[in-house]
C-alpha positions as CSV (number, residue, x, y, z in Angstrom):
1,X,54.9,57.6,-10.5
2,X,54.2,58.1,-14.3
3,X,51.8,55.3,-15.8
4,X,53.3,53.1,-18.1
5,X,50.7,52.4,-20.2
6,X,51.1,54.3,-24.0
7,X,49.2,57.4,-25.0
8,X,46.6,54.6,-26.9
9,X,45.7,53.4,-23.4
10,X,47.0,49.9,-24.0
11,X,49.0,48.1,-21.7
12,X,52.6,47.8,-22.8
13,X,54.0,43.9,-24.2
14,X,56.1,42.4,-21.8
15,X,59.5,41.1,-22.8
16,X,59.5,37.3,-23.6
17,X,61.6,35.6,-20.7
18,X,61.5,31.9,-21.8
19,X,63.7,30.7,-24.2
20,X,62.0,29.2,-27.7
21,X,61.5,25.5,-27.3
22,X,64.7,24.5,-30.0
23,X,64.1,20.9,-29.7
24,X,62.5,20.3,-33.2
25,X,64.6,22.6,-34.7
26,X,67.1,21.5,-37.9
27,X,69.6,23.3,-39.6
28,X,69.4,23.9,-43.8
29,X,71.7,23.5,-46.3
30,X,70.0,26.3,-47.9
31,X,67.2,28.7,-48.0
32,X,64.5,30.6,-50.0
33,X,63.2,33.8,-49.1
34,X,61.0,35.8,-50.7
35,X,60.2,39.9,-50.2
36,X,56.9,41.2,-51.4
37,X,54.2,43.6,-50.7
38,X,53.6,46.9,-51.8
39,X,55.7,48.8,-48.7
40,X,59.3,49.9,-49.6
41,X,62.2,47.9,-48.6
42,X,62.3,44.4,-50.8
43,X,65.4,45.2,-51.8
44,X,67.3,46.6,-49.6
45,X,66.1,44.0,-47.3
46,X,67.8,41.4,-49.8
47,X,71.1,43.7,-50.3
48,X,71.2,43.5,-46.7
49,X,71.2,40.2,-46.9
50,X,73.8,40.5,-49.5
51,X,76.3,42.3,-47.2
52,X,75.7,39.5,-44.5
53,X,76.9,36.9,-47.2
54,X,79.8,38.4,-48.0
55,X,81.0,38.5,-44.4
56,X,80.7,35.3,-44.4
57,X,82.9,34.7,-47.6
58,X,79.9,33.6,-49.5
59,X,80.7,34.0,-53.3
60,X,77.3,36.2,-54.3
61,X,75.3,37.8,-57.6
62,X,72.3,39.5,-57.9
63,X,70.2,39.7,-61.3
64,X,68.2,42.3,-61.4
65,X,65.4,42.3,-63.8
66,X,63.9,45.8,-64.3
67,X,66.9,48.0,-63.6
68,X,69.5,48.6,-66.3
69,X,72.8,48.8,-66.4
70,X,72.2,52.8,-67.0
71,X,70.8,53.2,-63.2
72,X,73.4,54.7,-61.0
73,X,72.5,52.4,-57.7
74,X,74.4,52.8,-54.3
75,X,74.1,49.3,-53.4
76,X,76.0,48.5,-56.8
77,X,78.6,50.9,-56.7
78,X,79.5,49.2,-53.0
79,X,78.3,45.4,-53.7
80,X,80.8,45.4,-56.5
81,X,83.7,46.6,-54.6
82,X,82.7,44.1,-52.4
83,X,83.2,41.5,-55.3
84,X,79.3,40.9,-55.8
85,X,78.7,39.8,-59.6
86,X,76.1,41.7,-60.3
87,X,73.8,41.7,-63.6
88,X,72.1,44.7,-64.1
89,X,70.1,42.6,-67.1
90,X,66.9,44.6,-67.8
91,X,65.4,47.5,-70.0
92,X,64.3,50.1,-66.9
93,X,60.8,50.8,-65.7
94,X,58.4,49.7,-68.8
95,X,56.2,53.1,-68.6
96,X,59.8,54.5,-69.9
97,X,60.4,51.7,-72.8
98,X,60.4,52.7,-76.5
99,X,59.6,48.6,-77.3
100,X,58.4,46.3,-74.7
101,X,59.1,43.1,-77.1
102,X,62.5,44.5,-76.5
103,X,61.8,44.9,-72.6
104,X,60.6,41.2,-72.5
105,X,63.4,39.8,-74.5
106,X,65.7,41.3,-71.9
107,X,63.3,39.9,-69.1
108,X,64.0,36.6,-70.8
109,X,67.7,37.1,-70.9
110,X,68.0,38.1,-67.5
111,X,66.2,34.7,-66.7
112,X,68.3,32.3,-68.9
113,X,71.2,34.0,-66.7
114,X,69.5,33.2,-63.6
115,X,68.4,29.8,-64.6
116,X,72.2,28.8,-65.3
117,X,73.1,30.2,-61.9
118,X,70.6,28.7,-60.0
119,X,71.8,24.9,-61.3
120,X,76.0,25.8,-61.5
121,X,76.4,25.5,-57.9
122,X,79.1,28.6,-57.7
123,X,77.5,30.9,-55.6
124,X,75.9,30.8,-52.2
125,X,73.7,33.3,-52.4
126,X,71.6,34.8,-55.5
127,X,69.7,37.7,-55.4
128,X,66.8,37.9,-58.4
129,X,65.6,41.5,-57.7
130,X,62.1,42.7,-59.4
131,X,61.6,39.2,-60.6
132,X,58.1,39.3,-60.3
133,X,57.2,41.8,-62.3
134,X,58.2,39.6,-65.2
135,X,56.4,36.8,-63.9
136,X,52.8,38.9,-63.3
137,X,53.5,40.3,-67.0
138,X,53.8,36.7,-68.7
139,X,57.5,37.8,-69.4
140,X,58.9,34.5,-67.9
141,X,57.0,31.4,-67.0
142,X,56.0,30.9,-63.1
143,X,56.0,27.1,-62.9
144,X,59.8,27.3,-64.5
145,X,60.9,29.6,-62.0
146,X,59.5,27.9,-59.1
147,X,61.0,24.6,-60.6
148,X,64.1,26.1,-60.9
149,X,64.7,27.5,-57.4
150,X,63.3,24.2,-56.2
151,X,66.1,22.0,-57.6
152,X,68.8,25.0,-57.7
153,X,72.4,23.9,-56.6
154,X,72.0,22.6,-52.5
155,X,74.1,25.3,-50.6
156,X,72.4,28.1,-52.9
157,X,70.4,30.2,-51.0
158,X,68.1,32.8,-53.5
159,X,66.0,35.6,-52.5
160,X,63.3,36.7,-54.8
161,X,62.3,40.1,-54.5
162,X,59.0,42.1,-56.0
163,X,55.5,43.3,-55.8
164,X,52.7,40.6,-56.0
165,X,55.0,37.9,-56.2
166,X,52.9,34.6,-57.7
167,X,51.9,32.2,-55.0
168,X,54.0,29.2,-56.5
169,X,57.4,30.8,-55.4
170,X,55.7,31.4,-52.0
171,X,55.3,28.0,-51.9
172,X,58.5,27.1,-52.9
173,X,60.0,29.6,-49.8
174,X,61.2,28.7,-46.7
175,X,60.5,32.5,-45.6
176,X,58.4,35.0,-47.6
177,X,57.6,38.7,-45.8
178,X,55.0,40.9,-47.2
179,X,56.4,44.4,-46.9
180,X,53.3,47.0,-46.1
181,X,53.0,51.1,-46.7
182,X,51.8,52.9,-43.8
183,X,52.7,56.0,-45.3
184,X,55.4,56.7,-48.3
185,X,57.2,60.1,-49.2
186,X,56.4,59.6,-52.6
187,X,52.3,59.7,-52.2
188,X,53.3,63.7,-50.9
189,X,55.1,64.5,-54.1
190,X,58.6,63.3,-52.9
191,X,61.0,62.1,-55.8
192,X,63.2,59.3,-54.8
193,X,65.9,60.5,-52.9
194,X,69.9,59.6,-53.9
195,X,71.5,57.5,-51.0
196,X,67.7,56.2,-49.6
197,X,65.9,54.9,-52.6
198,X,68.4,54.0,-54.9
């Protein structure tokens, strides 16, 4: 008989067997959830998200706040023939801008959008990809966004997606992962790759 333990010598978790104690539990009207971190996967983790509203018949948009309407993006091209609204309502990465006044303007734009979407009570779900870079860069106030996501429309649920996102909107989340690199293609010289990055 083979042992079971793994090559690191540890013993091997055993499956949980008893149920989660449910008794406190409570249902929401509505959630926040926040993806951050420096790993790869924010969001795609919120398109995933995305898809699962749709399914559901949830009337959804996503803003996204770096990317352009010039970027090409798989989960576009398919969100919209799923009848996602999607805003594509920034300038592009900002080491590639010719004016970052302009950049910022857009940033500003994108959040004015946001801001009326988060109070119309139309959706259910909103997506506000990359919003913290415009956050960390002073593009768009902190305190107004967390505000804003705090009193948005009650069935709206809103993930925020981003590196370093600012510890208000944290707070304001009812779930907020940190994604993590253990090791990234791109650190070995790897462009982005069509159909897995973008």
């Amino acid at each position: 008989m083979t042992d079971s333990a793994d090559p690191t010598g540890q013993q091997p978790e055993s499956p949980p067997v008893d149920k989660p104690d449910t008794g406190e539990f409570q249902t929401a009207t509505s959630l926040v959830l926040v993806n951050t971190g420096h790993g790869k996967g924010k969001s795609t983790a919120a398109f995933g998200v995305v898809l699962r509203g749709v399914a559901q018949g949830w009337k959804v948009a996503v803003v996204q706040f770096l990317k352009s309407g010039e970027w090409r993006v798989g989960e576009e091209k398919i969100c919209r023939q799923l009848g996602v609204d999607w805003f594509a309502a920034g300038d592009g990465f900002t080491w590639n801008s010719d004016d970052l006044d302009e950049s910022r303007a857009m940033a500003r734009g994108a959040w004015d959008l946001a801001k009326r979407l988060l109070s119309e009570g139309e959706y259910r779900l909103l997506v506000l990809d990359e919003i913290s870079y415009a956050m960390i860069w002073d593009w768009i106030d902190t305190g107004e966004v967390a505000r804003a996501v705090s009193e948005r429309s009650e069935r709206l649920n809103v993930v925020l997606t981003g590196r370093d996102m600012p510890q208000p909107i944290i707070d304001v989340a009812d779930t907020a992962t940190e994604m993590r690199i253990i090791k990234h293609a791109f650190d070995a010289g790897i462009v982005a790759k069509k159909g897995i990055d973008y």
